[in-house]
N, C-alpha and C positions, 0 to 999 in steps of 0.2 A: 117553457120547461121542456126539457128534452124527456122524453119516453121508450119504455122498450116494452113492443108489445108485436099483435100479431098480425101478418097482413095473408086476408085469406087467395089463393090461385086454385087451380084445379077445375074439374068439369063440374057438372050438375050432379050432385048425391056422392061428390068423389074427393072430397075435399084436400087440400094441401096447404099447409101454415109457410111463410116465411118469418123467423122473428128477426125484426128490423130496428135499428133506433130512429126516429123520428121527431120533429117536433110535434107538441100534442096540437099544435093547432090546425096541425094541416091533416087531410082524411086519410085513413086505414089505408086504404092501396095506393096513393098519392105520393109524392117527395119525400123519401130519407134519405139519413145519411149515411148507414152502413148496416151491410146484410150480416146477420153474425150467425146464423141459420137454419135451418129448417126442421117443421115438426108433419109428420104423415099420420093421423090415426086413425089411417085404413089399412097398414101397412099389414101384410101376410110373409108366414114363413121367414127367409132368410134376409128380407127387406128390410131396412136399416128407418126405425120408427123418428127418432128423434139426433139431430145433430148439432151439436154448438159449442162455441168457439168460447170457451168460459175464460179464458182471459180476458177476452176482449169485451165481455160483459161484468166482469170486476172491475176494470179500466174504464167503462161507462158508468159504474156504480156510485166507482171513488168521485169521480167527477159530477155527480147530481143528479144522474139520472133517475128515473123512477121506471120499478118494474110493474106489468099490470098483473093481475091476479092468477091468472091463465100462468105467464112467462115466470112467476116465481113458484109456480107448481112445478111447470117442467124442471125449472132449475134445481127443486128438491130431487125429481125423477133421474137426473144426470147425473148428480154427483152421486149417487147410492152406489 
């Protein structure tokens, strides 16, 4: 089953999201198949917190994907 969920980067105490689609079987920062993009919430000031490509995550939807609980929050946060 294909997945869209988060893959953590960033340093120690500093975190940075990629949301990626993936297959669920393979691990969180491991092989996917497309970055659709990114969540910072550390982000200060005029820093751009949250980024995504919501086409491309309808286009993953219609096709079977499954969002995880995290990535369907944001996606409420986006469209507001």
């Amino acid at each position: 089953m294909v997945v869209i969920r988060l893959a953590r980067g960033g340093a120690k105490k500093n975190p940075y999201y990629r949301v990626m689609v993936a297959d669920q079987r393979k691990s969180t920062n491991g092989r996917f198949v497309e970055q659709l993009g990114f969540y910072n919430p550390t982000a200060r000031g005029q820093e751009e917190a949250l980024r995504l490509d919501l086409a491309r995550v309808e286009h993953w939807v219609s096709q079977g994907a499954q969002l995880s609980p995290r990535v369907r929050k944001l996606m409420k946060d986006a469209t507001k």
